[in-house]
C-alpha positions as CSV (number, residue, x, y, z in Angstrom):
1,X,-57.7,-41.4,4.6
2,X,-54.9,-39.4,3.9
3,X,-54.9,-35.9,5.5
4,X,-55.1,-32.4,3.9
5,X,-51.7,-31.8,5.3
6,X,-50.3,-35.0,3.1
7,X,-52.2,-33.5,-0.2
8,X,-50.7,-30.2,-0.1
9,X,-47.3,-32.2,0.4
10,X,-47.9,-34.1,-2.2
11,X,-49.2,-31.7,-4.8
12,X,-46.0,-29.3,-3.2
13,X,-43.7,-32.9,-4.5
14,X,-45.0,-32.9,-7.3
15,X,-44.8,-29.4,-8.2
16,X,-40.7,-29.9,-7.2
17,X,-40.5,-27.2,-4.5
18,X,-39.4,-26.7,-1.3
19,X,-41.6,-26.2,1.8
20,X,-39.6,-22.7,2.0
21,X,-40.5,-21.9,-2.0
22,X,-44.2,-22.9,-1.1
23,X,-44.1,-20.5,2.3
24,X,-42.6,-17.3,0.2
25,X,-45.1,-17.9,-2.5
26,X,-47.8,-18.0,0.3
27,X,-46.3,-14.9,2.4
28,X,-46.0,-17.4,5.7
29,X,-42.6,-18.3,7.0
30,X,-41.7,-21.8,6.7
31,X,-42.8,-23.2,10.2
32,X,-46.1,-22.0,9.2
33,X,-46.3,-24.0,6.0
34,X,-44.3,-26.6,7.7
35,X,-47.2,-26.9,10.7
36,X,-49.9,-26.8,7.7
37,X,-48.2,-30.3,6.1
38,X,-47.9,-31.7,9.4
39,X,-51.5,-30.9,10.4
40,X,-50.6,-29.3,13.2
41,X,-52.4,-25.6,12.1
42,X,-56.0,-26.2,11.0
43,X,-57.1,-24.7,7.6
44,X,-58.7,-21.7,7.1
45,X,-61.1,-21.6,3.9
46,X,-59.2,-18.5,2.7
47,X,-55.7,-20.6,3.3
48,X,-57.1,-23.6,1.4
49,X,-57.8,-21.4,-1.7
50,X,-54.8,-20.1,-2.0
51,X,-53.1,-23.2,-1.8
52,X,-55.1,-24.6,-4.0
53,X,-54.7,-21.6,-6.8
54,X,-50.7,-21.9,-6.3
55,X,-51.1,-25.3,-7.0
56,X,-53.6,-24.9,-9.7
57,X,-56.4,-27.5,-8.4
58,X,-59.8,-27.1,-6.8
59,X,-60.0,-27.2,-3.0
60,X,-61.8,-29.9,-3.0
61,X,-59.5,-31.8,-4.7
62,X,-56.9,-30.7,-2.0
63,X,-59.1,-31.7,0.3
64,X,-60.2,-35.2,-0.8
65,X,-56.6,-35.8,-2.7
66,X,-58.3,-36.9,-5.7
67,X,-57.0,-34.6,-8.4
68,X,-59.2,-35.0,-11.8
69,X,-56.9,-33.9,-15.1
70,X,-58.8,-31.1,-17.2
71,X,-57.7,-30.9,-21.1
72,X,-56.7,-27.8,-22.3
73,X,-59.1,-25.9,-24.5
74,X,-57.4,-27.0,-27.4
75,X,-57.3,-30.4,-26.4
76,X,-61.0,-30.1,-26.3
77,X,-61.6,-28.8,-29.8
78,X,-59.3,-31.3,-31.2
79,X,-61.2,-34.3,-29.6
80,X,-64.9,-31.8,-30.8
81,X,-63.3,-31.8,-34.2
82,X,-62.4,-36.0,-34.1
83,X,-65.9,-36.6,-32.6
84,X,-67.8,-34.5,-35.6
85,X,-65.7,-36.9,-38.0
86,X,-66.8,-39.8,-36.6
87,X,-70.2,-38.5,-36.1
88,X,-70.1,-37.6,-40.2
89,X,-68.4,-41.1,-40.9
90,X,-71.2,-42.9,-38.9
91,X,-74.4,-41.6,-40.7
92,X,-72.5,-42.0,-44.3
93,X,-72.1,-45.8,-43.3
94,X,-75.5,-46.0,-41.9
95,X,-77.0,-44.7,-45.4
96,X,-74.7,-47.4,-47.0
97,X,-76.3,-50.3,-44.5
98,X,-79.6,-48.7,-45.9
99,X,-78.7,-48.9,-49.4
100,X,-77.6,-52.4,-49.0
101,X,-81.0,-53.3,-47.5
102,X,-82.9,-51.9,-50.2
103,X,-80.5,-53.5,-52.7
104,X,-81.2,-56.9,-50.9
105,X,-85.2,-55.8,-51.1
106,X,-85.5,-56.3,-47.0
């Protein structure tokens, strides 16, 4: 199991900054931050929420590594939108089976 220390590092990685950029955004020096990768500092629960807000994930996703993507609001309407279509395009192919079956006289 990776540690907390190695999902901050990651997510910091992946982010493309510096343990130094990460430590000023934070307002610790960089040892700090530096201890916090290695695991060397425990976590507080108010130092675990603010790295995960500067990071934009849920602490529990820092925690457990296992980041989930969200879609963007409009990504969601978009796919509301296509699912509505398909929804409408579903009952007016059901009512054509229906015709069919009547024409047929099952």
């Amino acid at each position: 199991m990776k540690s907390i220390g190695d999902n901050i590092k990651k997510c910091r990685v992946e982010a493309g900054l510096s343990q130094a950029d990460v430590a000023k955004l934070l307002k610790i020096s960089t040892p700090a931050f530096c201890k916090i990768e290695t695991g060397q500092t425990d976590l507080n629960i108010s130092r675990l929420i603010q790295i995960s807000k500067l990071f934009k994930i849920s602490p529990s996703a820092l925690i457990s590594g296992i980041v989930i993507e969200t879609e963007s609001s409009e990504d969601l309407s978009g796919l509301k939108q296509q699912l509505l279509d398909k929804d409408e395009e579903l009952n007016k192919l059901r009512k054509k089976v229906i015709e069919l079956y009547d024409k047929l006289g099952m």
